[in-house]
C-alpha positions as CSV (number, residue, x, y, z in Angstrom):
1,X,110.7,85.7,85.7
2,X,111.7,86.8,89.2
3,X,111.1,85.5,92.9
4,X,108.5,87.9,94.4
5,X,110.3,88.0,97.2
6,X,113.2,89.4,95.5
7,X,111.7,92.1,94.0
8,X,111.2,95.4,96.1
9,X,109.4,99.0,95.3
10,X,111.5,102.0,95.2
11,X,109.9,105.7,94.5
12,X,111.5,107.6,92.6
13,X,111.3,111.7,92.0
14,X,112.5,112.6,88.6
15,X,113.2,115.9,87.7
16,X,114.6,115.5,83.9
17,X,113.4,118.4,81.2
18,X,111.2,116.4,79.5
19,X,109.4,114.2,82.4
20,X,109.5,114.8,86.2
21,X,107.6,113.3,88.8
22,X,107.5,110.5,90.9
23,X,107.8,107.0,89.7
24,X,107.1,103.3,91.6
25,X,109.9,101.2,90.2
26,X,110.1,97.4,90.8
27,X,113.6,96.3,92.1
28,X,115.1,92.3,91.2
29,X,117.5,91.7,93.5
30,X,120.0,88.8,94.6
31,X,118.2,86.9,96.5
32,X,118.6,87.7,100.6
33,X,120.4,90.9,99.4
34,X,119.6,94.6,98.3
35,X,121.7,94.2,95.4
36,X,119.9,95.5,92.6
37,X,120.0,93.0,89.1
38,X,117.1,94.9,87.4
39,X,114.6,97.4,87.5
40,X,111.3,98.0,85.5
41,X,108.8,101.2,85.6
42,X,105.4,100.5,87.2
43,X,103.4,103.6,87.6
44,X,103.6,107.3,87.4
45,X,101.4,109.8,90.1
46,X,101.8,111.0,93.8
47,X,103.4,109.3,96.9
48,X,100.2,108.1,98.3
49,X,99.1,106.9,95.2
50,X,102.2,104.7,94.4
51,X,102.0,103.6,98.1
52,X,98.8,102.3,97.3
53,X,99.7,100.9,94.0
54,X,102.8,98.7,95.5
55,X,100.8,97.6,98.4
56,X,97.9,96.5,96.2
57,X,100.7,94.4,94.3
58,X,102.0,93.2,97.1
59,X,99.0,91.6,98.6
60,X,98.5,90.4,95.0
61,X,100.9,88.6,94.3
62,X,101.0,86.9,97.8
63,X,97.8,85.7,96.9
64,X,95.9,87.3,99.5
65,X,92.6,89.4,99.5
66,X,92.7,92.5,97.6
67,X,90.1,95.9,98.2
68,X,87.4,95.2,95.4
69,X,87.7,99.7,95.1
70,X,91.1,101.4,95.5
71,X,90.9,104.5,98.3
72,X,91.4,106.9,95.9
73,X,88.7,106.5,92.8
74,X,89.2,106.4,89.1
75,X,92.4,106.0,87.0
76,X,95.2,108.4,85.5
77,X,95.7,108.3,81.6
78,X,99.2,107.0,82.5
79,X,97.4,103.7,83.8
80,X,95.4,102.6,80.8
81,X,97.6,101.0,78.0
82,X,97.0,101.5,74.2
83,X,94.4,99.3,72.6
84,X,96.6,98.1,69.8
85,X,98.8,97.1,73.0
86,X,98.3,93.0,73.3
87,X,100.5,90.7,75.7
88,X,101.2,87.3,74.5
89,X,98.4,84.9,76.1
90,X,101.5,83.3,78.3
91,X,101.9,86.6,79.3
92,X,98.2,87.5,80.1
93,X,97.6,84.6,81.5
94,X,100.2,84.8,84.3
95,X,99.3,88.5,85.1
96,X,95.9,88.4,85.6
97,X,95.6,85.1,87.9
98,X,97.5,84.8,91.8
99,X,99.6,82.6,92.5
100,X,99.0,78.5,91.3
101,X,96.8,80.2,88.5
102,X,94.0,80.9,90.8
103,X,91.4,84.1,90.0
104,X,92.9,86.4,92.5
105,X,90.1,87.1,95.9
106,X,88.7,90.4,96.3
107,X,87.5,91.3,99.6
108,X,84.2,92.9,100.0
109,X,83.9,95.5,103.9
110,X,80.9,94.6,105.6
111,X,78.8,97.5,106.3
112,X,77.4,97.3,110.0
113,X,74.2,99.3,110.6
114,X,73.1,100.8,114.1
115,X,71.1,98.1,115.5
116,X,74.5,95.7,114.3
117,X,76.8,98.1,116.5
């Protein structure tokens, strides 16, 4: 378990023979430093896409309102995990509730119609 405020994103381009790409990694450093204690993979796909992915996390796991429907719709293969795949309930427990254990807040736009304007 890490500080959140440790941990920063880095994207990565890989260009190995068997996988290339760019990759969002998750970066544990000392704390009030950039010194790197660990990293751990968090998404394959395009720039924008991991942009999106790490600022989603961010506001996340600061508590805040999250978009109830990402910008760009539907999700790469590389996202979903394997169905045999089961975290400990700790584990699932802590990643799927903000901060204090709270259900995280989605936020919903408003839509303004003519006579609104």
């Amino acid at each position: 378990r890490y500080n959140w405020a440790d941990v920063h994103g880095e994207i990565r381009y890989c260009s190995d023979r068997y996988r290339s790409g760019h990759q969002l990694w998750g970066s544990v450093c000392e704390p009030g430093t950039y010194n790197v204690i660990h990293r751990f993979q968090l998404a394959d796909g395009e720039p924008a896409d991991l942009q999106q992915v790490w600022s989603f996390l961010c506001l996340y796991m600061k508590g805040e309102p999250v978009p109830a429907e990402p910008k760009n719709k539907g999700r790469p293969d590389s996202w979903r995990p394997r169905k045999a795949d089961k975290w400990p309930e700790e584990w699932e427990q802590e990643s799927t509730t903000a901060p204090g254990g709270e259900q995280p807040s989605v936020s919903h736009p408003k839509i303004l119609t003519d006579s609104a304007k």
